[in-house]
Structure formats: structure tokens, C-alpha cells
C-alpha positions as CSV (number, residue, x, y, z in Angstrom):
1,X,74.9,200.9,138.6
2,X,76.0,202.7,142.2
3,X,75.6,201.8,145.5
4,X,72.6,202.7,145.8
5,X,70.8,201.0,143.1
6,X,73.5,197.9,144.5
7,X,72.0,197.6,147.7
8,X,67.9,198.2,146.4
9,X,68.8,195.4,144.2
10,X,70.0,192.8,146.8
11,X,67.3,194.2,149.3
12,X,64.8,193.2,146.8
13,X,66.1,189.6,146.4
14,X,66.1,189.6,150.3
15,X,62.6,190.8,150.5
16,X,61.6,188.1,147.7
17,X,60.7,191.1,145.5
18,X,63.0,189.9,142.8
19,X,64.1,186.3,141.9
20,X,67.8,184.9,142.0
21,X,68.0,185.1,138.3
22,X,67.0,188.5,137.9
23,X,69.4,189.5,139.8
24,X,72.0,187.6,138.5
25,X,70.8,188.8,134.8
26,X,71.6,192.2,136.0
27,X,74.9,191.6,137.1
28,X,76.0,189.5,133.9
29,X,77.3,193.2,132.4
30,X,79.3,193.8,135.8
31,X,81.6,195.1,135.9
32,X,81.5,196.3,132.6
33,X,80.0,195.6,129.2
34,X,81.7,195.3,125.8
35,X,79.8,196.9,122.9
36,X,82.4,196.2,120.5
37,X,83.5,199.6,119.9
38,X,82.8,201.0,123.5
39,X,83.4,199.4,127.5
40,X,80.6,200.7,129.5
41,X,81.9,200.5,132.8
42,X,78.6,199.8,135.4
43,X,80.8,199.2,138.3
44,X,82.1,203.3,138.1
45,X,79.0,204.1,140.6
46,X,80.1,201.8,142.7
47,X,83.6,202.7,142.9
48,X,83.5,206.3,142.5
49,X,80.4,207.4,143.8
50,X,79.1,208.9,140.4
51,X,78.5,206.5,137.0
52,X,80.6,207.0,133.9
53,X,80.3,210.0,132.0
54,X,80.2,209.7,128.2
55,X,82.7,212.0,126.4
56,X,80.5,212.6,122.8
57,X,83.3,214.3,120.7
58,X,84.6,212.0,118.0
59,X,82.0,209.1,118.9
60,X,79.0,209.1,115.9
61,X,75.4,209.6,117.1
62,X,74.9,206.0,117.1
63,X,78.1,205.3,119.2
64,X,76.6,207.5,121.4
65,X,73.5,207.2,121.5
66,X,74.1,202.9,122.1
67,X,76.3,204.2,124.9
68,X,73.8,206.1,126.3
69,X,71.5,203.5,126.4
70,X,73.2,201.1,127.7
71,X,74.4,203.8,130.7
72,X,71.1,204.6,131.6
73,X,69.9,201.2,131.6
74,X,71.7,200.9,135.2
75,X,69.1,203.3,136.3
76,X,71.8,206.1,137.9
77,X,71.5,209.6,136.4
78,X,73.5,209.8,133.0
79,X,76.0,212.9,131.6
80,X,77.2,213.4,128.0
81,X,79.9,216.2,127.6
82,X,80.7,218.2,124.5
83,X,77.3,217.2,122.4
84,X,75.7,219.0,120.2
85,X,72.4,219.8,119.6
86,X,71.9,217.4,116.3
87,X,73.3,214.9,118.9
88,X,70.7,215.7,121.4
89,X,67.9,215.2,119.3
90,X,68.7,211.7,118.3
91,X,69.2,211.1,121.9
92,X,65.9,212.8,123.0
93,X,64.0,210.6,120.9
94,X,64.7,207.7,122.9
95,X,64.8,209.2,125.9
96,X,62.4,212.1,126.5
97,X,63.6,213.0,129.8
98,X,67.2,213.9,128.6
99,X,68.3,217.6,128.7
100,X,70.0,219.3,126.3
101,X,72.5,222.5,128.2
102,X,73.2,224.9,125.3
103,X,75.7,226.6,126.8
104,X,77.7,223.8,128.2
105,X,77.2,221.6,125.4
106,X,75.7,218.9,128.0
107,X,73.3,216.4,127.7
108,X,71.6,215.0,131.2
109,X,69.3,212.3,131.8
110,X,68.1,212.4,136.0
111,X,67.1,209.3,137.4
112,X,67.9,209.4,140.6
113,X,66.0,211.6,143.3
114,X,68.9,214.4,144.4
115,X,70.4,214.1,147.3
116,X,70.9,217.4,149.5
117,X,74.4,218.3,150.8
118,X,75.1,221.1,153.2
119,X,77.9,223.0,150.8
120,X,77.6,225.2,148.0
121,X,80.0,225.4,145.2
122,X,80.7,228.8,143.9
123,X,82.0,229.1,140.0
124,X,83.2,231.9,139.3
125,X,84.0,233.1,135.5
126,X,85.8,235.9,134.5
127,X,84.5,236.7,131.3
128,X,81.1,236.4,129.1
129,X,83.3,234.4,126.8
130,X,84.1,232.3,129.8
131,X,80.4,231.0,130.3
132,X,80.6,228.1,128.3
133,X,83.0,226.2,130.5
134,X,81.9,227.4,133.6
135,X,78.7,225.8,132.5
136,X,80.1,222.4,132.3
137,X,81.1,223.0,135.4
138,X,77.5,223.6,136.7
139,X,75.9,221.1,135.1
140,X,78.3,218.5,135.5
141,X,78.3,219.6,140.0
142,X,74.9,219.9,139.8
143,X,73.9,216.4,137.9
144,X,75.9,215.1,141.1
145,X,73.4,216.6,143.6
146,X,75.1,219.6,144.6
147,X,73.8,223.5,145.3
148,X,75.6,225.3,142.5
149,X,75.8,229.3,142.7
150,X,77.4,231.5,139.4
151,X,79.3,234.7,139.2
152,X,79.7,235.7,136.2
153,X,81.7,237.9,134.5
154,X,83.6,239.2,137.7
155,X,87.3,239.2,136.1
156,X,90.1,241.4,137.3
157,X,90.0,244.1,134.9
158,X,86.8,245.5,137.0
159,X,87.8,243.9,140.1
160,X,85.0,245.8,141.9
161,X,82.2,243.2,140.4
162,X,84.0,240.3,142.4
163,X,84.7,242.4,145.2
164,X,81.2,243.2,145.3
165,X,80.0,239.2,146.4
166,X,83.5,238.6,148.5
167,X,80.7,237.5,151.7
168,X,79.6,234.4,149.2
169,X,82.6,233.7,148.2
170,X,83.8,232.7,152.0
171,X,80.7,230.9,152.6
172,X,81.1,228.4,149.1
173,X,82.5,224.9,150.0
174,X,84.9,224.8,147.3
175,X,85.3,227.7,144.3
176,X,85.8,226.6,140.9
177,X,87.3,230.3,139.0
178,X,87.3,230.1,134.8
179,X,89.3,232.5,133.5
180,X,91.4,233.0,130.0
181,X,93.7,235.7,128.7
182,X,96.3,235.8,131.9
183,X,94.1,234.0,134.7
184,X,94.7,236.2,137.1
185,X,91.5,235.8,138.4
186,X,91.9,232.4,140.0
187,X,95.4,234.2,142.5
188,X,93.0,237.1,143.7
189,X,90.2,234.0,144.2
190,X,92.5,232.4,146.3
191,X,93.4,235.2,148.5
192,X,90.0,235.7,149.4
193,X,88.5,232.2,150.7
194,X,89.6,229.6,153.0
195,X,88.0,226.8,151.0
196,X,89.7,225.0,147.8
197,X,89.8,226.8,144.9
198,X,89.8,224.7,141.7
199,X,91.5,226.8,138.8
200,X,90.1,226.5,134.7
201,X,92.6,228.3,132.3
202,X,89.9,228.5,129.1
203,X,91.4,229.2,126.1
204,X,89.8,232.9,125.4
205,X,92.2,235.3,124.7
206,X,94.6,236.9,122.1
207,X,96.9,235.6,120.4
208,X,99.5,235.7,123.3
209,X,97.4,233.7,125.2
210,X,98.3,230.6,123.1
211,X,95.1,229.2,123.0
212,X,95.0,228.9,127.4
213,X,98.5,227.9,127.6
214,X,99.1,231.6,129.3
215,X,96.3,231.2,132.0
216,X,97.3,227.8,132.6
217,X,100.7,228.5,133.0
218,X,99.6,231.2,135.2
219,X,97.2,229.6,137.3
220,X,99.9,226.7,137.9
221,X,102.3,229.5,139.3
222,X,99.7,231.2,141.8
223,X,100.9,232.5,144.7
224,X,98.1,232.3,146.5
225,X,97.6,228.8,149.0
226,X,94.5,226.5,147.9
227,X,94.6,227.3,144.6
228,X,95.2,223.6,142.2
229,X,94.4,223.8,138.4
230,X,92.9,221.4,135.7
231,X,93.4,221.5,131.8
232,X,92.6,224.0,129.3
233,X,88.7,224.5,129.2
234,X,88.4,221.7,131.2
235,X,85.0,222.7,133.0
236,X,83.9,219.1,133.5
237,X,86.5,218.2,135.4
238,X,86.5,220.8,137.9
239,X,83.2,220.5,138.4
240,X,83.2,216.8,139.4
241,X,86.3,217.5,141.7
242,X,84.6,220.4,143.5
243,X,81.8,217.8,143.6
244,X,84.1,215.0,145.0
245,X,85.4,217.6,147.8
246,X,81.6,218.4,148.6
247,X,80.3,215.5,149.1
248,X,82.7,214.0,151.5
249,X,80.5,215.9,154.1
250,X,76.9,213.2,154.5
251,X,73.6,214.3,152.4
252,X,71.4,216.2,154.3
253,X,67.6,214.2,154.9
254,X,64.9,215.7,153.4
């Protein structure tokens, strides 16, 4: 449940549209409910402005699928990370509306008309092999109501491509660069904006590149100002901070 759905639900016992005990039988799971092997957490919304988002690698389709359930069931929209597409289809057929995102392994249930904010977040991947977690950075920014653009495959060693889109680049909000082998990409990024730049090491690259630990430890030594860094193919998470930065400005009416 978020703050939203908080407030529709107390307006409604105002407005006589829903009894006492309704409402209190919704808030019997607050703030979160045991499943046994799993805590949802329904006051997340309310906290931190976006529910809980299910992490699907090492849970079993049931695990998952019970989490699901149980997250949608507070009516706010719902993201699963690192799913596959077996995973999806035992989600799907309880839930019809859900999503599957191929390349960013994603599943997404919308149940929540999208707000509009006035930023953009650019992500910017250096690499084809990049895609997939710059990906789960789009879907995850864009499942929390923001205007998403891509460039893709844009990295240093044909500098040119990004070069060619620099005007966009300073108009984004926040920039969210992917990039593996040395992430250089994420320095010469940052020396072109004067908005945050969130930094994704991946873990694409040669065997010097010690499975991202190169990029990472590059990106964490940038020179250029602006430029912070999450963990190794950690796409999610830079898209929900990009997110968090964006929508400190208020949601546009429609």
C-alpha cells in the first residue's frame, strides 16, 4: 500500500464508502505480513514512495508467485527483478496483466495510473552486451512513472556515436551510463552534463575485466564531478535512484 492508496482508503471511510472494519481488515497486514518464509512489507509505499520490489533469483515459483500475490493485493504497481520466462508464465496465469521484459529479465504488473514528471532520465549503455542491464534500469524508472530515453551502444571506442546526441544528454534529469570492460564511459558522461550521473560497471568484458570488478573500480575513481556508482550489473538499482532524484520535482497534471 502507498500513500496514495492510504489516503483513498481513509477518504472512503470518511465518505461512508467503506465501513470501519473494512478498513481495519486492510490494515491487519500493516506494516507487514509474515508468509512464513517471506515478510511482505506493505508499509514500503508509504515510506519510500515506491512498494517493495520482489528479487525472484533463488525464491521457487511458488515463493514467488505467493509474494506476488500478496504485493499486488495492496493495489500499487508491482516489479519482479531477475525472472525468467518459466517464472513469468506461472505468474501470468494469475495475473493477466503482468509483463514479462525479455531483455531485462523483469516482470511488471501496472495498477496505478502514471503519474507525469517534468524530467527525463537518459541511460546510456556502452555496448550491445550492455543492453540487458540497462534494461533493468528502464523498466524498473519507468514502472515508477518516469520518461525514460536509451542510447545505446554509444561506448568510447567510437566516441563519435555519443558525441553525436551530446544536446540530450544535457537536457536528461539524471544519466544512468552501463558500461563493462574499463568503464570509461561513465568519466567522459560526466564531463559532458550538469545533471547526476549514476555509474553501472556490468560485468562484460575479458578476462582482465574480473567479471566488472575493472569498470567498477574505474568508475569509483572518475575524475569527473557528479559521477556516483552502484554494484556490478546492478541496473535496478540505478534505475530506482535516478527515479528517486526525479521525482523530487512534483508530477505534472494531466
Amino acid at each position: 500500500m502507498d500513500e496514495q492508496t492510504l489516503r483513498g482508503l481513509l477518504d472512503s471511510v470518511r465518505d461512508g464508502k467503506e465501513s470501519v472494519d473494512g478498513a481495519v481488515a486492510r490494515f491487519r497486514s500493516m506494516p507487514f505480513e509474515d508468509l512464513g518464509f517471506a515478510k511482505v512489507d506493505h508499509h514500503r509505499g508509504i515510506r519510500c514512495g515506491f512498494p517493495e520490489v520482489i528479487y525472484c533469483e533463488g525464491k521457487t515459483a511458488k515463493q514467488v508467485l505467493a509474494i506476488f500475490g500478496r504485493a499486488a493485493a495492496g493495489d500499487g504497481n508491482v516489479l519482479a527483478t531477475r525472472a525468467s520466462a518459466e517464472l513469468y508464465s506461472t505468474i501470468a496465469s494469475s495475473f493477466r496483466k503482468a509483463e514479462y521484459h525479455e531483455h531485462s529479465r523483469a516482470i511488471t504488473l501496472r495498477q496505478k495510473h502514471a503519474e507525469s514528471y517534468p524530467g527525463t532520465i537518459a541511460i546510456v549503455a556502452a555496448g550491445t552486451s550492455d543492453i540487458p542491464v540497462a534494461e533493468e534500469a528502464c523498466v524498473t524508472a519507468q514502472i515508477m512513472d518516469q520518461k525514460v530515453v536509451t542510447f545505446y551502444d554509444v561506448g568510447v571506442a567510437g566516441i563519435h556515436r555519443l558525441l553525436a546526441h551530446t544536446s540530450e544528454l544535457q537536457s536528461a534529469s539524471v544519466v544512468v551510463v552501463v558500461a563493462g570492460m574499463e568503464g570509461a564511459l561513465a568519466s567522459v558522461v560526466g564531463g559532458l552534463v550538469d545533471c547526476p550521473v549514476i555509474a553501472v560497471p556490468t560485468s562484460i568484458g575479458y578476462g582482465a575485466s574480473f567479471h566488472g570488478l575493472a569498470a567498477l573500480l574505474a568508475m569509483l575513481n572518475s575524475c569527473a564531478s557528479g559521477v556516483t556508482v552502484v554494484n556490478i550489473d546492478n541496473g535496478f538499482g540505478a534505475g530506482y535512484t535516478a527515479s528517486l532524484i526525479n521525482r523530487r520535482s512534483k508530477p505534472q497534471s494531466e
